[in-house]
TORVEXDREN-304080 format. One record per residue (C-alpha): x, y, z. Coordinates in Angstrom, 3 decimals, decimal comma. Each point is the difference from the previous one (the first is absolute). Layout:
<rs>
(r (X; Y; Z))
...
</rs>
This chain:
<rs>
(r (-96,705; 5,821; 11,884))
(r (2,602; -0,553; -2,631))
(r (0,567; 3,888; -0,047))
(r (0,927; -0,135; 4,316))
(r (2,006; -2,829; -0,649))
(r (2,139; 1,411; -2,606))
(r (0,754; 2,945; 2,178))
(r (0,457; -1,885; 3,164))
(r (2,943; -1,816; -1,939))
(r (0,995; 3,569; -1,510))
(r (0,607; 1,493; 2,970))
(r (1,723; -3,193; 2,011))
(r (2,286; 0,048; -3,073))
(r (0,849; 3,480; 0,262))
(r (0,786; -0,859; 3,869))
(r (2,469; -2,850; -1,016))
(r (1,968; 1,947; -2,058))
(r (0,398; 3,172; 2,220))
(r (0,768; -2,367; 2,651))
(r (2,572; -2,240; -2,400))
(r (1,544; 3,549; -0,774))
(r (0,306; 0,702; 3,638))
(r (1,478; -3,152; 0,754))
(r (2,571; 0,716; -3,092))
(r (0,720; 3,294; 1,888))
(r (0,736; -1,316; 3,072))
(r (1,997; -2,533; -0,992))
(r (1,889; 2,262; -2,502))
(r (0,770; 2,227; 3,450))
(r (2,083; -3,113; 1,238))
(r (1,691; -1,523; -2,995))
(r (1,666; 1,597; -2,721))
(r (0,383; -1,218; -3,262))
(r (1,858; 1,550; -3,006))
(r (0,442; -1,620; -3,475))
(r (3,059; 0,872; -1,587))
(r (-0,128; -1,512; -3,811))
(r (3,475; 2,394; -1,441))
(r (3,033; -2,377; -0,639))
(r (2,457; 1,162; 2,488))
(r (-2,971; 0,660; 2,610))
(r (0,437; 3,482; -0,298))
(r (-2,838; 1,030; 2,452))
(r (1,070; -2,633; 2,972))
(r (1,888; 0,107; 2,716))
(r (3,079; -2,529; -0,529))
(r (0,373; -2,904; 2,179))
(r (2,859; 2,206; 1,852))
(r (-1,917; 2,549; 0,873))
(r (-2,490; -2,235; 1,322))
(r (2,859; -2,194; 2,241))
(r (0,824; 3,361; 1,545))
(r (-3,835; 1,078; 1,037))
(r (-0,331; -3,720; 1,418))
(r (3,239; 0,722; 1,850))
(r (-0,971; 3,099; 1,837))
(r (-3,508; -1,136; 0,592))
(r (1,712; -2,874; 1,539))
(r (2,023; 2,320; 2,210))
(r (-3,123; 1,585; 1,362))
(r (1,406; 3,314; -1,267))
(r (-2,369; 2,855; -2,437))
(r (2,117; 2,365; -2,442))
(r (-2,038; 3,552; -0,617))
(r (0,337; 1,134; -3,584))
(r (-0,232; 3,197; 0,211))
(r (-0,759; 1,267; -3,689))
(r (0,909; 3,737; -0,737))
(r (-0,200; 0,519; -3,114))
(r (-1,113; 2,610; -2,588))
(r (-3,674; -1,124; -2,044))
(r (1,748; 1,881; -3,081))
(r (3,596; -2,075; 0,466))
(r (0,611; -2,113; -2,223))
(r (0,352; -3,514; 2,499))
(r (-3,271; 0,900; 1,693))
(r (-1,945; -2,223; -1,872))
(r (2,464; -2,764; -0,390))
(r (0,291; -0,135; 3,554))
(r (-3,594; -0,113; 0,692))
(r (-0,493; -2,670; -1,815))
(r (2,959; -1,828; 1,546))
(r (-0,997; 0,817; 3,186))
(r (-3,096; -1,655; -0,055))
(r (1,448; -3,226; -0,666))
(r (2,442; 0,440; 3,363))
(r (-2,787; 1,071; 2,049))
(r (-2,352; -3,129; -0,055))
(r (2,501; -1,299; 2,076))
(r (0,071; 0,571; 3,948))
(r (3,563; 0,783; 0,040))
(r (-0,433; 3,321; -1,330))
(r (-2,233; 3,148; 0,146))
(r (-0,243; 2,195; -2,961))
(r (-0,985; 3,939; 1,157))
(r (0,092; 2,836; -2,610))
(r (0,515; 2,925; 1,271))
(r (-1,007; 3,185; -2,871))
(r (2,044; 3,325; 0,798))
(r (-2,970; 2,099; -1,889))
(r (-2,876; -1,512; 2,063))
(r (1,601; -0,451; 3,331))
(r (3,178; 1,989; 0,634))
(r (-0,078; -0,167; 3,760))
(r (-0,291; -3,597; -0,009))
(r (2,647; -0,312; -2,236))
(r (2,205; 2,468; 1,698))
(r (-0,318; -1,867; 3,524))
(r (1,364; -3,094; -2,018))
(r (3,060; 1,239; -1,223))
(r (0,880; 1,998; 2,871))
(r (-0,785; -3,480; 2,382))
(r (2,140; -1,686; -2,648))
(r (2,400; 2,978; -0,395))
(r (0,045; -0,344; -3,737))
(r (0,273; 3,502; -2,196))
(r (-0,104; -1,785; -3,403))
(r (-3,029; 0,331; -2,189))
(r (-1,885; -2,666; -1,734))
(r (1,752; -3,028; 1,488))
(r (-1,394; -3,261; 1,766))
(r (0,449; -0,737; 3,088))
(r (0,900; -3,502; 2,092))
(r (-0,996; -0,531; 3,441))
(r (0,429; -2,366; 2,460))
(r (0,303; 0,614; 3,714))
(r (3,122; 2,271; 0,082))
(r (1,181; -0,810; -3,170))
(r (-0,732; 2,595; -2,720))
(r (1,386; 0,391; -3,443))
(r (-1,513; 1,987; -3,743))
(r (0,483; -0,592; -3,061))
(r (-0,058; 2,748; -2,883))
(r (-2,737; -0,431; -3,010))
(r (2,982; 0,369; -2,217))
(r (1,227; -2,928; 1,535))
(r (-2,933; -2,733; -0,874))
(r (1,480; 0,217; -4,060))
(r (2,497; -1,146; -2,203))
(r (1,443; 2,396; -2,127))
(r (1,502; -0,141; -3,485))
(r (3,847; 0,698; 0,007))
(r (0,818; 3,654; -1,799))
(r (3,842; 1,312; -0,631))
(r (0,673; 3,086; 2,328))
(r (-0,078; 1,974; -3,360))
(r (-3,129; -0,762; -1,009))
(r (-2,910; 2,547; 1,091))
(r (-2,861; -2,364; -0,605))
(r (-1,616; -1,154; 3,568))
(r (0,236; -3,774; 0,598))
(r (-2,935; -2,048; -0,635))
(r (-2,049; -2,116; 2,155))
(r (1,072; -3,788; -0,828))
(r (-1,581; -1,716; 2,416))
(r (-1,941; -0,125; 3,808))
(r (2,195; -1,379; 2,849))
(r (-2,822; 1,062; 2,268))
(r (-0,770; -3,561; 1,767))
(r (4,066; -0,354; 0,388))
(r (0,203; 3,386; 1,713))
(r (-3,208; -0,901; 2,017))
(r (1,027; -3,414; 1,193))
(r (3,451; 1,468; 0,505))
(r (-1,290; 2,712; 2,306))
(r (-2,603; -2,633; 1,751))
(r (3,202; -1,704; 1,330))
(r (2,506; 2,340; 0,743))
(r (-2,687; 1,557; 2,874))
(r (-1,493; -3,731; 0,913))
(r (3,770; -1,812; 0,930))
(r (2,077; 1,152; 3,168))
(r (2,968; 0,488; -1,358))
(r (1,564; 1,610; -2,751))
(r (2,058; -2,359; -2,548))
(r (3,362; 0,941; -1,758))
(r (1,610; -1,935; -2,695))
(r (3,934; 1,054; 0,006))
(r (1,997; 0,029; -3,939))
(r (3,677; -1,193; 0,466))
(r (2,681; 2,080; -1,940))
(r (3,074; 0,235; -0,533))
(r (0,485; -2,441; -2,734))
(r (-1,405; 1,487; -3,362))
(r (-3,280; -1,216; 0,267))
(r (-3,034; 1,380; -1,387))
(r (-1,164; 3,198; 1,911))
(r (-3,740; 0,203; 1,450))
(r (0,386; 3,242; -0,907))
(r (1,053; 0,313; -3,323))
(r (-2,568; 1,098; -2,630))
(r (2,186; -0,942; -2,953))
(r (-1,347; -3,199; -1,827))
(r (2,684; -2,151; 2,057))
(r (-1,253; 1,561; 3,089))
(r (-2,611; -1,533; 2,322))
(r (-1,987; 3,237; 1,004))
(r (-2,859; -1,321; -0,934))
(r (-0,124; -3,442; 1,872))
(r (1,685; 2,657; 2,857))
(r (-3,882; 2,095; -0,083))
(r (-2,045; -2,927; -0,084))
(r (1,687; -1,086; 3,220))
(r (-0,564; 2,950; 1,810))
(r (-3,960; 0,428; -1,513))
(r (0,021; -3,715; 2,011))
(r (1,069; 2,341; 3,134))
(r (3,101; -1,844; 0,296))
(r (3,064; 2,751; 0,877))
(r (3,297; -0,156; -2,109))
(r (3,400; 0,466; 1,509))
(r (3,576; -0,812; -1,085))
(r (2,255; -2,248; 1,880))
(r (4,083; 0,348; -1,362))
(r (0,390; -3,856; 1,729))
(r (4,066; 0,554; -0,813))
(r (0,662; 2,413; 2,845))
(r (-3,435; -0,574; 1,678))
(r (0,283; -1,869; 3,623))
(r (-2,987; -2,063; -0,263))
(r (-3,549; 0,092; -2,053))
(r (-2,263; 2,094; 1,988))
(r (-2,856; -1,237; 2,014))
(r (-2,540; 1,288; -1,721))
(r (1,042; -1,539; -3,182))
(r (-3,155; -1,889; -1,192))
(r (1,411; -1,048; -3,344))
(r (3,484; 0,550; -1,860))
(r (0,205; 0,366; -3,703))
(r (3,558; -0,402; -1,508))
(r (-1,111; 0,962; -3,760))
(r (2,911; -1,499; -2,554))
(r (3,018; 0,328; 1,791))
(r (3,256; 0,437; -2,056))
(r (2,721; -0,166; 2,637))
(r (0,290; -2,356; 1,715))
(r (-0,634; -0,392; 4,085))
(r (2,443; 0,338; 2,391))
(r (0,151; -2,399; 3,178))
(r (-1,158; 2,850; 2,344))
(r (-2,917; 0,260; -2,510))
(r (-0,781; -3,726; -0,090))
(r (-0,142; -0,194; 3,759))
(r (-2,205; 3,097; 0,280))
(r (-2,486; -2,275; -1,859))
(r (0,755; -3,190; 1,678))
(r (-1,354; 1,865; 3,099))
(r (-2,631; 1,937; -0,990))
(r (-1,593; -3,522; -1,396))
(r (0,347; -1,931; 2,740))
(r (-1,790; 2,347; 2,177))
(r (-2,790; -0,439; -2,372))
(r (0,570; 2,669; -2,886))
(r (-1,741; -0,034; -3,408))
(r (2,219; 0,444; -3,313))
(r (-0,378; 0,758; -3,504))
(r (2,850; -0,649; -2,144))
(r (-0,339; 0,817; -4,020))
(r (3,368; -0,962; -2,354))
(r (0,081; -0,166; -3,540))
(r (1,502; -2,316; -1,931))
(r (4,067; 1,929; 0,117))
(r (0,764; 0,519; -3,414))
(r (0,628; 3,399; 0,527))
(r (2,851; -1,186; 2,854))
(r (3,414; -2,002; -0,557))
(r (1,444; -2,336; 0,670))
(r (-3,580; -1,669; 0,291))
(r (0,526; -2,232; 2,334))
(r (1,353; 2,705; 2,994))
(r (-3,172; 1,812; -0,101))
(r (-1,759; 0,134; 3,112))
(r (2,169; -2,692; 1,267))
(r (-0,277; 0,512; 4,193))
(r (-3,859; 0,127; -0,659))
(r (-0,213; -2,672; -1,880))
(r (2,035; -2,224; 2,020))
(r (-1,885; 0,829; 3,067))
(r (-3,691; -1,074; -1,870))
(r (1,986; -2,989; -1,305))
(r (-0,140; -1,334; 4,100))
(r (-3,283; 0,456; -0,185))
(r (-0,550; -2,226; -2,444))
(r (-0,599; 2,569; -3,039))
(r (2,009; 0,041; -2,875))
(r (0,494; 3,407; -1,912))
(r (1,359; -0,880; -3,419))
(r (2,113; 2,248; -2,380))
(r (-2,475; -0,002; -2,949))
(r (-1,967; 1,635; -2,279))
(r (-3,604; -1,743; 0,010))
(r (-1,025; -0,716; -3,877))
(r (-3,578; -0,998; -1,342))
(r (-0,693; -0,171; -3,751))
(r (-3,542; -1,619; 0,490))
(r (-0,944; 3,876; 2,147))
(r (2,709; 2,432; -1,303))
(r (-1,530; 3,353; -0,273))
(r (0,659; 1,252; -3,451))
(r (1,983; 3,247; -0,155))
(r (1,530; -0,577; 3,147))
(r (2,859; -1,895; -0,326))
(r (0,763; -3,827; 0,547))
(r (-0,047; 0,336; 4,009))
(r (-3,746; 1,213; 0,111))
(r (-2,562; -1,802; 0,433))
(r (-3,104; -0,844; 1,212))
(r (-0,707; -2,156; 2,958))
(r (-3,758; -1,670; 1,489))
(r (1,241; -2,921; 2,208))
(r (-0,664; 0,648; 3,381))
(r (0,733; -2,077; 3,020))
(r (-2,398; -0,846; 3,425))
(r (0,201; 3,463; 1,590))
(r (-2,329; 2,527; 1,396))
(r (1,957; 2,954; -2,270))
(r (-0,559; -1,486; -3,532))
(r (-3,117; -2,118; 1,009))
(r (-2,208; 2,903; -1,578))
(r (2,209; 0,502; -3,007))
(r (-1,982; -2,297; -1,656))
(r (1,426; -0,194; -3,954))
(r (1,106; 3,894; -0,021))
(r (3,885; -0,573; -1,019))
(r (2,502; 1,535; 1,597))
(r (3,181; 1,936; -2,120))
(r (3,075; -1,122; 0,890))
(r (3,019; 1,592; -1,991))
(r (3,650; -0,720; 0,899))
(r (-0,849; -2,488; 2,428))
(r (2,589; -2,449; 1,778))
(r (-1,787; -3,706; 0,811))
(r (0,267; -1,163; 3,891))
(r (-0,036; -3,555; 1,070))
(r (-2,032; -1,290; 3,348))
(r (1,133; -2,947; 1,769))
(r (-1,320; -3,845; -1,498))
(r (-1,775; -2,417; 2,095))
(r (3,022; -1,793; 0,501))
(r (2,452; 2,888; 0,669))
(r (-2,775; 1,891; 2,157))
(r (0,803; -2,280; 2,998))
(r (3,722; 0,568; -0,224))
(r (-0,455; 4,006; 0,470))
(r (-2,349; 0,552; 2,699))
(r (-3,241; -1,456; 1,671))
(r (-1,352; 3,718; 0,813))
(r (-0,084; 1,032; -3,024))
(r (-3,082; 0,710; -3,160))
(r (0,979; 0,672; -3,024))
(r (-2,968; 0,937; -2,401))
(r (0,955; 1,205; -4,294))
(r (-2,216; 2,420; -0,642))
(r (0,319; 1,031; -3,473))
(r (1,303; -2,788; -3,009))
(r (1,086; 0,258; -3,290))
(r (-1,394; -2,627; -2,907))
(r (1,325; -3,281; -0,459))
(r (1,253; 1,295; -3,000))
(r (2,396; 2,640; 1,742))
(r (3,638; -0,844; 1,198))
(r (2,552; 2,592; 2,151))
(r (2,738; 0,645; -2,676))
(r (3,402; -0,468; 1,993))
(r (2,609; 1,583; -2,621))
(r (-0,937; 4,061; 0,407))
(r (3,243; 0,456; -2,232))
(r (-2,026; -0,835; -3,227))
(r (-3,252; 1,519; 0,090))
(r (-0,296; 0,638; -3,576))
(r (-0,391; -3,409; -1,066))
(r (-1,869; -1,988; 2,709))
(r (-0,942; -3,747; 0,273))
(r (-0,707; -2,359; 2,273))
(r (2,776; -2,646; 0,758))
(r (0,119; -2,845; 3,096))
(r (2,018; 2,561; 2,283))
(r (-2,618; 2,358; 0,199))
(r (-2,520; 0,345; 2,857))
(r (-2,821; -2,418; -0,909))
(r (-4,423; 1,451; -0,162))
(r (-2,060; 0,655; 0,987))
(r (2,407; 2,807; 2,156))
(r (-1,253; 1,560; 3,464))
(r (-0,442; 3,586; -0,317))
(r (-0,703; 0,827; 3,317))
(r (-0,627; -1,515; 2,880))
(r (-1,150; -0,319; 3,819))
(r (2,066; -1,288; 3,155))
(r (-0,224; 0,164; 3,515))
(r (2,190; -1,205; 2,869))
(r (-1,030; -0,415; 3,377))
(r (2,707; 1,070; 2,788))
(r (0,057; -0,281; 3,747))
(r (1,931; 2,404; 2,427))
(r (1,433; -1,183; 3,584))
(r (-2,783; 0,544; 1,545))
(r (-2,231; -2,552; -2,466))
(r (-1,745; 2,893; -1,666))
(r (-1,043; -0,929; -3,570))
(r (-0,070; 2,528; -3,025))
(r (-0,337; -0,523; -3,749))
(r (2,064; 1,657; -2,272))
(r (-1,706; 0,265; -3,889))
(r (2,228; 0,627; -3,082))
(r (-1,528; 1,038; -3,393))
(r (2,919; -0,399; -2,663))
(r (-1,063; 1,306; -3,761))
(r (2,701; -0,905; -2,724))
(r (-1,431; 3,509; -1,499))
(r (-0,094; 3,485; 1,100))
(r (-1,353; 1,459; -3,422))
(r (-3,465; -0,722; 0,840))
(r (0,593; 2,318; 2,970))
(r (1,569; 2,958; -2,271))
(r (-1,621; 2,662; -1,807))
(r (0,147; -1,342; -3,002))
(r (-3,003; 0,460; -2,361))
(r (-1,814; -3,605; -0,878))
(r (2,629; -2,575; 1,389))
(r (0,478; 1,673; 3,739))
(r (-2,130; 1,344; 2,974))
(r (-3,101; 1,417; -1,882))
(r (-0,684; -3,094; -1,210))
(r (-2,983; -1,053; 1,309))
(r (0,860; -3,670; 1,122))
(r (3,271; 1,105; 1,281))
(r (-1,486; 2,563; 2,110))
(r (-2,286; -2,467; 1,351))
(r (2,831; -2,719; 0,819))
(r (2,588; 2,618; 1,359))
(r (-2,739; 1,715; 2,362))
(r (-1,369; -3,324; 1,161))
(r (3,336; -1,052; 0,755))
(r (0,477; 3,140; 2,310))
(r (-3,069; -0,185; 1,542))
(r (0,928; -3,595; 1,375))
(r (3,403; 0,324; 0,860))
(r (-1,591; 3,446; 2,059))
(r (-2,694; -2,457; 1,650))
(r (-2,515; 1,213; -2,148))
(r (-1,117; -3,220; -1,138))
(r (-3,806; 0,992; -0,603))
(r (0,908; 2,609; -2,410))
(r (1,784; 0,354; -3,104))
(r (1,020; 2,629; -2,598))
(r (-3,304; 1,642; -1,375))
(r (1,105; 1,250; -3,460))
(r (-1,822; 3,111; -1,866))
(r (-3,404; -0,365; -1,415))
(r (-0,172; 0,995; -3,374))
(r (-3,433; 0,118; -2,151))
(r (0,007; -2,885; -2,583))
(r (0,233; 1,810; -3,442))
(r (-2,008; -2,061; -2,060))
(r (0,057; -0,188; -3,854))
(r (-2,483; -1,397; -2,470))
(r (1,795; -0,438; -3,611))
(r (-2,251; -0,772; -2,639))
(r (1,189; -0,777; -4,111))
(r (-1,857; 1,340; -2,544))
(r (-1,635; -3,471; -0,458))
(r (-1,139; 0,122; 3,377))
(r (-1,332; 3,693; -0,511))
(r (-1,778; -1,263; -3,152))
(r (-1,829; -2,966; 2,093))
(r (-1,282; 2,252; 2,916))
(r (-1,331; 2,480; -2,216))
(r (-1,937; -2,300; -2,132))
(r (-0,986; -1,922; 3,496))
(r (-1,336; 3,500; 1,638))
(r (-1,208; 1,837; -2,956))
(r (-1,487; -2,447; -2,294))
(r (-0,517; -3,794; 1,534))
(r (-1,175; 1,423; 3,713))
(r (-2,511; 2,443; -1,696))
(r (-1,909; -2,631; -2,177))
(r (0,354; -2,336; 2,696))
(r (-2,554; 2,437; 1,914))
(r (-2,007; 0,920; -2,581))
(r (-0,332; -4,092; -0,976))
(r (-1,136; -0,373; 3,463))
(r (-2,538; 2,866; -0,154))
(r (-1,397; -1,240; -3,173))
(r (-0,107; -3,325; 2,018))
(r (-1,988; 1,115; 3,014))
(r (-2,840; 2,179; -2,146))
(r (-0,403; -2,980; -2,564))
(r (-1,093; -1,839; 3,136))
(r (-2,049; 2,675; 1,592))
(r (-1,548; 0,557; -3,875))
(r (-1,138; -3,857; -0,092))
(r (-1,637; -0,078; 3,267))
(r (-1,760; 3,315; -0,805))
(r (-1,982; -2,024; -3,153))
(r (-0,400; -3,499; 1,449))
</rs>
């Protein structure tokens, strides 16, 4: 009786847990759950990349990934394993398609598609199409045109390519962001370390097109301006040029304006004059200084770089978290007080973004550099760094549009520069948020290069000496102790 009984509650528990694994299963079908445990999240989508999947699921659209790649290439793997994270999500559909295995099929694509490029991936949606090269998912290590050596893999931009080619085919029109010129600023295409090349690739890997506007003998901005950058400016604006802008921001244009601090430009006070008048209406203040910080100076850079991790109440530094920014030759700009704000206009937001310590002044005198202090004429910190406004404007007909200015009193963090300018990786965040709002792109942000945590374990000899003794001599008696334990036990209840 005991012996039926047993196995009656043998088997039922058997049952119970082939039914609690099929319940697992099925659940496990519905809901997926990953536990990422590296640092920097390494193996998770970022929070941008999720904003964007929640916006095209919310537009009712599905991208196609079409994967064509080579098993024996080199991003095959990384991708796959990418890929799986995008394709929980209903906004996308992951298909690989293997040349070896299934030429025709693969054929049919790229001739539907009318693509002739080899291992690529391919975005989808509707009539929009666009690939992307495997060589393109990478960072690579800088190499001098002399040097023979191939350049090495530095990092994976494969979820910034990916989310980059998930919008460009899910929005209906294409976006452009137009560079001034004409007045010695820094080039979008220069790859010299005072260039911006760099910030110039990440916009476009955002799908966001790059033209050049001269605005001196230009008749208006164009239409299909989205955003204007003016990138440190050295000459200064001419009225034609200040009413170009006027217009294109009251019919609702977006603007990005980086100046340094102009100690590179005399007299001082003349730089930039027309544009800085014209902000000054709006109730921003562009001062002539040079933005100093002994509390976050950045040794071996000089006295005007410096560190900054004060952000203001806005959506583009709200993720920042305590990741400084580098700000180096940076000019301070001053936002309207409670009780001037009234005085300038009533439909108007003004928002600083970025702040200096309390400890940091804006040094007025840019004639004496070598031997700085800080004296009662001199621009009072915590300084504004950058910062936010908008305007809102009406036309005849009572139409309202809202203009948005960024202004950054630094355009090194946009240059090439190596530690202090666009590759660092809190500057790349803040400068591709910022385009990505000002381009209505308010879900997303920059997504910077993942790079594999190199992790390091340095032990001193003391430290040697103790695991040693712990692993070869105290762990090994400790066993043997408890053996000795056990069969003394065993060895008394043998004779009782």
């Amino acid at each position: 009786m005991i012996s039926k009984r047993y196995n009656i509650l043998l088997w039922l528990a058997i049952v119970l847990a082939l039914l609690s694994l099929v319940l697992i299963n099925c659940n496990a079908a519905y809901h997926n759950w990953r536990f990422d445990f590296t640092s920097d999240s390494y193996f998770s989508l970022s929070p941008k990349t999720k904003d964007v999947l929640k916006a095209v699921k919310h537009k009712g659209l599905k991208v196609k990934i079409y994967v064509l790649l080579d098993r024996l290439n080199a991003a095959y793997a990384d991708t796959k394993i990418l890929l799986q994270r995008y394709n929980v999500s209903d906004a996308v559909d992951v298909i690989y398609m293997d040349q070896d295995r299934d030429p025709a099929g693969t054929k049919a694509i790229l001739d539907r598609l009318k693509i002739k490029e080899n291992n690529i991936i391919v975005f989808e949606c509707g009539q929009h199409q666009r690939f992307v090269k495997s060589t393109g998912l990478y960072e690579w290590s800088k190499r001098s045109p002399l040097d023979k050596n191939p350049a090495k893999v530095i990092g994976f931009r494969g979820e910034e390519v990916i989310t980059s080619g998930i919008m460009s085919v899910s929005e209906d029109t294409p976006k452009f962001a137009y560079a001034v010129i004409g007045h010695d600023e820094r080039s979008l295409s220069n790859t010299g370390v005072d260039g911006c090349s760099k910030f110039a690739q990440a916009i476009l890997r955002a799908n966001i097109g790059i033209k050049t506007i001269a605005t001196l003998n230009a008749p208006k901005i164009p239409e299909d301006c989205n955003l204007l950058i003016i990138n440190r400016p050295r000459s200064i604006f001419k009225p034609h040029e200040i009413k170009l802008l006027d217009m294109y921001l009251k019919r609702g244009g977006r603007l990005l304006l980086l100046m340094d601090a102009p100690i590179e430009i005399r007299p001082y006070q003349s730089a930039n004059i027309n544009l800085k008048n014209y902000f000054k209406k709006w109730g921003v203040t562009i001062n002539n200084d040079l933005v100093i910080d002994s509390t976050q100076n950045l040794a071996g850079f000089g006295a005007g770089t410096l560190s900054a991790k004060v952000f203001g109440l806005h959506s583009v530094v709200k993720r920042m978290g305590n990741t400084p920014l580098i700000f180096s030759n940076a000019r301070s700009i001053d936002l309207p007080t409670d009780k001037t704000a009234g005085k300038v206009q009533k439909d108007m937001d003004w928002t600083p973004l970025v702040r200096s310590s309390q400890d940091s002044w804006g040094e007025q005198d840019l004639s004496k550099l070598t031997s700085i202090s800080k004296d009662a004429k001199d621009v009072q910190g915590p300084c504004n760094l950058a910062v936010s406004f908008s305007r809102l404007f009406k036309d005849a007909k009572g139409k309202a549009t809202i203009a948005r200015v960024f202004i950054i009193g630094s355009s090194v963090l946009a240059s090439n520069r190596n530690a202090i300018g666009f590759e660092h990786s809190s500057n790349y965040d803040f400068l591709m948020n910022t385009v990505n709002y000002l381009t209505g792109r308010e879900e997303v942000s920059g997504i910077g290069p993942r790079r594999p945590e190199n992790v390091r374990l340095n032990l001193s000899r003391s430290q040697l000496k103790v695991i040693f003794i712990l692993v070869m001599l105290i762990m090994p008696l400790l066993i043997a102790l408890i053996g000795l334990i056990v069969w003394y036990f065993h060895r008394s209840k043998r004779f009782r």
